[in-house]
C-alpha positions as a Markdown table, in Angstrom:
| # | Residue | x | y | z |
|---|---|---|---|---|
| 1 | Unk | -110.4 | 165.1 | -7.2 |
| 2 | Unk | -109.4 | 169.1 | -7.3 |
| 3 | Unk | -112.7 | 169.3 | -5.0 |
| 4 | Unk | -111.5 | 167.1 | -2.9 |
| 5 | Unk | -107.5 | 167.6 | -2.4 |
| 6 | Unk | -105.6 | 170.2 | -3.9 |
| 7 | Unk | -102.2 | 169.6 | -2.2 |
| 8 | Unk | -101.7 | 165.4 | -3.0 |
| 9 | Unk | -97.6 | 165.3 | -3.1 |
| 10 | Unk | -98.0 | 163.7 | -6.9 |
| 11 | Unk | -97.5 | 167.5 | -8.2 |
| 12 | Unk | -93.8 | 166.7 | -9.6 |
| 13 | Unk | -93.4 | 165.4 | -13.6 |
| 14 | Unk | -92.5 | 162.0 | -13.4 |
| 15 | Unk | -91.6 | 160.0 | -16.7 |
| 16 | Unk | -94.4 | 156.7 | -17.9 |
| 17 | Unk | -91.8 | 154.5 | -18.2 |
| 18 | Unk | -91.2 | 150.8 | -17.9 |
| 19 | Unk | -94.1 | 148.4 | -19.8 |
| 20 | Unk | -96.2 | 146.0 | -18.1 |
| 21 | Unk | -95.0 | 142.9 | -19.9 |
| 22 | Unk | -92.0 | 141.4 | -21.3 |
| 23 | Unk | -89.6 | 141.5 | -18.8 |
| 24 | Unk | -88.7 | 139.5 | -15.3 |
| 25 | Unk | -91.2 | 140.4 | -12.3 |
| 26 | Unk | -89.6 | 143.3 | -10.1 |
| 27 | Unk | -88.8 | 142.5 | -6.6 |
| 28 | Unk | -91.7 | 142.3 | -4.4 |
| 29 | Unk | -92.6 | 145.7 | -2.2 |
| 30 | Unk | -91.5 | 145.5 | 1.0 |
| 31 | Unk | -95.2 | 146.5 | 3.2 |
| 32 | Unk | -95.6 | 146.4 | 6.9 |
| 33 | Unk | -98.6 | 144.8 | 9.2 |
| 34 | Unk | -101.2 | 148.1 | 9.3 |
| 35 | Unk | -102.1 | 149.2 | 13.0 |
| 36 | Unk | -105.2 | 148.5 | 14.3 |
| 37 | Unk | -105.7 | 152.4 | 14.2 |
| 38 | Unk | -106.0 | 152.1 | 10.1 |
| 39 | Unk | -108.5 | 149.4 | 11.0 |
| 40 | Unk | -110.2 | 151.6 | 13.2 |
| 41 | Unk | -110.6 | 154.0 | 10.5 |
| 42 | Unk | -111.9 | 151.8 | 8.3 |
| 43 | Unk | -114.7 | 150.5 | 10.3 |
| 44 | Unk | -115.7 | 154.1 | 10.8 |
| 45 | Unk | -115.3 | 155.1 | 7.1 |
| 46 | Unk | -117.9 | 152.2 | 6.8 |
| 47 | Unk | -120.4 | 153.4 | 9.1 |
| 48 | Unk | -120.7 | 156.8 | 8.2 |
| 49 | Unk | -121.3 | 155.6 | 4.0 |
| 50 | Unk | -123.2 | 152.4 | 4.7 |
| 51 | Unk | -121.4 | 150.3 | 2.8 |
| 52 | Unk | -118.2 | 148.1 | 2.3 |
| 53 | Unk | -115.1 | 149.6 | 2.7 |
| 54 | Unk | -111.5 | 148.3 | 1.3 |
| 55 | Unk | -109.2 | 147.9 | 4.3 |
| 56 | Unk | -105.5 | 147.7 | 3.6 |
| 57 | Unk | -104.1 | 144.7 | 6.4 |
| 58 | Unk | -100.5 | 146.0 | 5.1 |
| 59 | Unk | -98.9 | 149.2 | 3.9 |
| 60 | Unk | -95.5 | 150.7 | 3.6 |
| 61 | Unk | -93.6 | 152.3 | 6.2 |
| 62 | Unk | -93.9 | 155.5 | 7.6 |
| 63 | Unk | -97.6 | 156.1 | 5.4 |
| 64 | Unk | -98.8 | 159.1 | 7.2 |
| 65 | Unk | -102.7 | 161.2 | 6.0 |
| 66 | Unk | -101.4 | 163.6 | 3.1 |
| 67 | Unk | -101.1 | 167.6 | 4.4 |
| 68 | Unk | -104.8 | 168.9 | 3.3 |
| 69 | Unk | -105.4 | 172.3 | 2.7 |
| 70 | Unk | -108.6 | 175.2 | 2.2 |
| 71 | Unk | -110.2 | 173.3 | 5.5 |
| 72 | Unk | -110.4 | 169.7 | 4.0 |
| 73 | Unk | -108.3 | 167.4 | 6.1 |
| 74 | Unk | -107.9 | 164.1 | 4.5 |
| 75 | Unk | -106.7 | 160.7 | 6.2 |
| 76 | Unk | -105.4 | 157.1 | 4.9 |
| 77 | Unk | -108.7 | 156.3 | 4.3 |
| 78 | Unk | -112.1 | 158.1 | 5.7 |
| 79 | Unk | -115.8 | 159.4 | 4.4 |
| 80 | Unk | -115.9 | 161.9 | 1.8 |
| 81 | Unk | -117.6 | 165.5 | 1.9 |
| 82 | Unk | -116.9 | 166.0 | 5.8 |
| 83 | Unk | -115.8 | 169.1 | 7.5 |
| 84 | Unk | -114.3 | 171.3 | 4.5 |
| 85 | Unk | -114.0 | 169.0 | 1.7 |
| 86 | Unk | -116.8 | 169.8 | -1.1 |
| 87 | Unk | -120.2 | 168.0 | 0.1 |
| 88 | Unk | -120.3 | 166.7 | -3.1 |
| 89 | Unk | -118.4 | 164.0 | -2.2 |
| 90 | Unk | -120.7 | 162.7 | 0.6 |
| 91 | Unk | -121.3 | 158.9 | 0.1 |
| 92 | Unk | -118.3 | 158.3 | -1.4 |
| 93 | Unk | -114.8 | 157.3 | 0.6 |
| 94 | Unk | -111.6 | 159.0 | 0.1 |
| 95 | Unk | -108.2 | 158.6 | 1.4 |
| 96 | Unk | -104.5 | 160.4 | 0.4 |
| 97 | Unk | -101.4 | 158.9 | 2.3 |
| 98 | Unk | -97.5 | 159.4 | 1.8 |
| 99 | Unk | -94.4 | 158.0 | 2.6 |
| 100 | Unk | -91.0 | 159.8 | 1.8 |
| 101 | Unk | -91.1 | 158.7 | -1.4 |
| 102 | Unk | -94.6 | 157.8 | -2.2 |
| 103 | Unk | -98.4 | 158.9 | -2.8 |
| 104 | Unk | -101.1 | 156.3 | -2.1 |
| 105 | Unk | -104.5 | 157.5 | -3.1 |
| 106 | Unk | -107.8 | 155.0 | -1.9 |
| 107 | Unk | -111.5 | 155.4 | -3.5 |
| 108 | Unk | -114.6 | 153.7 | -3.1 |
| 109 | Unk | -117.8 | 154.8 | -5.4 |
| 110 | Unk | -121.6 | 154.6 | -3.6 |
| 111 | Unk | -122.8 | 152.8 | -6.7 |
| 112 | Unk | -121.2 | 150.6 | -9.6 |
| 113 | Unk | -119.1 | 152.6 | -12.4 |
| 114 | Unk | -118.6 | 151.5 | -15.7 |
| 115 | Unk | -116.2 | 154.1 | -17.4 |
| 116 | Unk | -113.0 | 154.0 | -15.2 |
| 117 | Unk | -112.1 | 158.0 | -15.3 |
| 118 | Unk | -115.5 | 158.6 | -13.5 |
| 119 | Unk | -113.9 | 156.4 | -10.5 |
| 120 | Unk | -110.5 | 158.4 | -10.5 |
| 121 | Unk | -111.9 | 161.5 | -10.6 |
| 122 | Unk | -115.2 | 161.0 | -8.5 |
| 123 | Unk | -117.5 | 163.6 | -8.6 |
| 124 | Unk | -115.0 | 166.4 | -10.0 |
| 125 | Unk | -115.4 | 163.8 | -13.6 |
| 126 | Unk | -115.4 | 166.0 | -16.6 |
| 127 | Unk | -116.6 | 164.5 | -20.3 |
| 128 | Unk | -113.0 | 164.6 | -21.9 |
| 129 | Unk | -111.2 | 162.6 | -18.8 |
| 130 | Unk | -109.7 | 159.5 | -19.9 |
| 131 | Unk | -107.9 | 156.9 | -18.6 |
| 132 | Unk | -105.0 | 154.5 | -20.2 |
| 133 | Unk | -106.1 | 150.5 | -19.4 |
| 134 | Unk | -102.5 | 148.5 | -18.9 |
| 135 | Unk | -104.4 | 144.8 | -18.1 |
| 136 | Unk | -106.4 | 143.0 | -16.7 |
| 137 | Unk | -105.7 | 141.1 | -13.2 |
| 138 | Unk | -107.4 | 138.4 | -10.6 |
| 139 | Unk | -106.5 | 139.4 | -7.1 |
| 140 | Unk | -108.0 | 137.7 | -4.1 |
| 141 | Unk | -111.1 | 136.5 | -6.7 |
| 142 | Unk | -111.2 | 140.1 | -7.8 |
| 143 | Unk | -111.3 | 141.2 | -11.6 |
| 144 | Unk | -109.3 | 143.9 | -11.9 |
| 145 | Unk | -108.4 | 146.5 | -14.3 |
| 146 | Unk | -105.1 | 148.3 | -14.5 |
| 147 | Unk | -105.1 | 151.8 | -15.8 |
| 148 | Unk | -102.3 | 154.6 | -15.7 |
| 149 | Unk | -103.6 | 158.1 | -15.3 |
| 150 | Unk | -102.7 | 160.6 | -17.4 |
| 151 | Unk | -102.5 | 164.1 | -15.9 |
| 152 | Unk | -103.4 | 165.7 | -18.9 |
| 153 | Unk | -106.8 | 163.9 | -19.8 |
| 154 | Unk | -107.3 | 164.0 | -15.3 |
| 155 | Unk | -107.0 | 167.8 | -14.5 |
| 156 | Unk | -106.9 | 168.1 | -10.8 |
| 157 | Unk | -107.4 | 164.2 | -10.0 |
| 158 | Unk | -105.4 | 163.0 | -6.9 |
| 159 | Unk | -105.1 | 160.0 | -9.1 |
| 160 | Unk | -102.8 | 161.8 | -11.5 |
| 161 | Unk | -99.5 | 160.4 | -12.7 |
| 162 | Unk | -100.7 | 157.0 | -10.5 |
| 163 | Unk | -101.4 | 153.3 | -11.6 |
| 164 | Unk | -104.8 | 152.5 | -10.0 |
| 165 | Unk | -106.6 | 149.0 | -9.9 |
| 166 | Unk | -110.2 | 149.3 | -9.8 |
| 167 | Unk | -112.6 | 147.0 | -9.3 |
| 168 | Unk | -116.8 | 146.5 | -8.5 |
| 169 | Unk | -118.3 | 144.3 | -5.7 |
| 170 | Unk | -121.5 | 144.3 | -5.1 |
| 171 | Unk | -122.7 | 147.7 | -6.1 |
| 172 | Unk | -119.7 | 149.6 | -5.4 |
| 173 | Unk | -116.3 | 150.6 | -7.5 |
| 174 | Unk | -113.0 | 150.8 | -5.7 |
| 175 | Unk | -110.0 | 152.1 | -6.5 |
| 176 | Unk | -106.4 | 152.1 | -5.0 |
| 177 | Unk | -102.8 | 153.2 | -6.5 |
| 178 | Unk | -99.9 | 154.6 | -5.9 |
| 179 | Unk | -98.1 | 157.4 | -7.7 |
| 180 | Unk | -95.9 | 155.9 | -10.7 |
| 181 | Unk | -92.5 | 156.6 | -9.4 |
| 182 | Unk | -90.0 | 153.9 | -10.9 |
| 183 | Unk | -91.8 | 152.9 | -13.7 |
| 184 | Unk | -95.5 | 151.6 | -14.7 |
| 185 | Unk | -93.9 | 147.8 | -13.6 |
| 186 | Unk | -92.6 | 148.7 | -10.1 |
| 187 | Unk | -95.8 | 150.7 | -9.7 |
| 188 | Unk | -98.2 | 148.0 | -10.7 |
| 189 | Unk | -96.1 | 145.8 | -8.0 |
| 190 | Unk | -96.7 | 148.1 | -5.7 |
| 191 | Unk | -100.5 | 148.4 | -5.7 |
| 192 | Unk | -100.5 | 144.4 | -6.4 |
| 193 | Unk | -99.0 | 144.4 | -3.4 |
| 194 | Unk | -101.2 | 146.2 | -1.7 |
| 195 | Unk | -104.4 | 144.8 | -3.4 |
| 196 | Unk | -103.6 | 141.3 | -1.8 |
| 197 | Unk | -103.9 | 142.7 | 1.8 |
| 198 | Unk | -107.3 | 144.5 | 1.5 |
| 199 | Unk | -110.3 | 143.4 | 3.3 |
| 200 | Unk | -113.5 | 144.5 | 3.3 |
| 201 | Unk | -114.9 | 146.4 | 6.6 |
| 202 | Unk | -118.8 | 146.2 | 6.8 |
| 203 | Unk | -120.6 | 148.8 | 8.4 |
């Protein structure tokens, strides 16, 4: 997403460590009730693609739009290809947030996606981007897949270094994850987390 973002906060080298299985559950994330100014933005983000948009109904604390830079201003969750960000993104919906210690990144696709690096790299997608899958998960009657990002096979993704679910409704991908911080487990908590709060806003 290097058209898109090129300051996300997920710049740092952070280890892939922890697995996905074999060990007790980690402690559940602490999220808040999201203000009905996130809502708001949501039901506009919906209007201006046309489509469904995933709403988060609780994130963490403090989550505040990621610092944009070159003229494209980002927020929690809005249209993409707007005001300086590269109109190829137009159709699609984009969001960067932060919290001290944290980088959530939102996506939604204007058509169904099959190969999961197309959907964490949007229109920036190269041939050679790949994607690691972790599992498979059912959230709110939602199949989901897990993958971890790799920064290396993802040049310039606002995805990099994050676990992302991503999932297809009704002619559209979406995709949502946070930055791996404390390991892929914690991570995957994290966006699980998250994943069980989001509603879909209709235009």
């Amino acid at each position: 997403m290097l058209a898109v973002l090129t300051s996300t906060g997920c710049s740092g080298h952070h280890a892939v460590s922890s697995s996905t299985q074999g060990a007790a559950n980690p402690p559940a994330p602490q999220l808040v009730r999201a203000s009905g100014k996130l809502l708001s933005k949501c039901r506009a983000a919906a209007s201006a693609v046309s489509y469904p948009v995933p709403c988060p109904t609780r994130v963490p604390a403090d989550l505040t739009p990621t610092r944009g830079s070159g003229g494209c201003q980002l927020d929690i969750i809005g249209p993409g290809g707007i005001g300086g960000c590269a109109k190829s993104w137009r159709g699609w919906v984009i969001g960067s947030s932060e919290t001290p210690d944290q980088h959530l990144v939102i996506t939604a696709s204007p058509r169904a996606l099959g190969d999961f690096a197309k959907v964490v790299n949007g229109p920036a997608w190269y041939p050679a981007a790949r994607v690691r899958v972790l599992r498979r998960l059912t959230i709110n009657g939602w199949q989901m897949e897990a993958v971890y990002v790799p920064p290396e096979t993802n040049e310039g993704s606002a995805f990099a270094r994050h676990v992302v679910l991503i999932w297809t409704v009704s002619g559209h991908t979406y995709g949502i994850g946070f930055h791996n911080v404390r390991g892929l487990r914690q991570t995957l908590a994290l966006d699980t987390a998250l994943a069980r709060g989001i509603r879909f806003v209709t235009p």
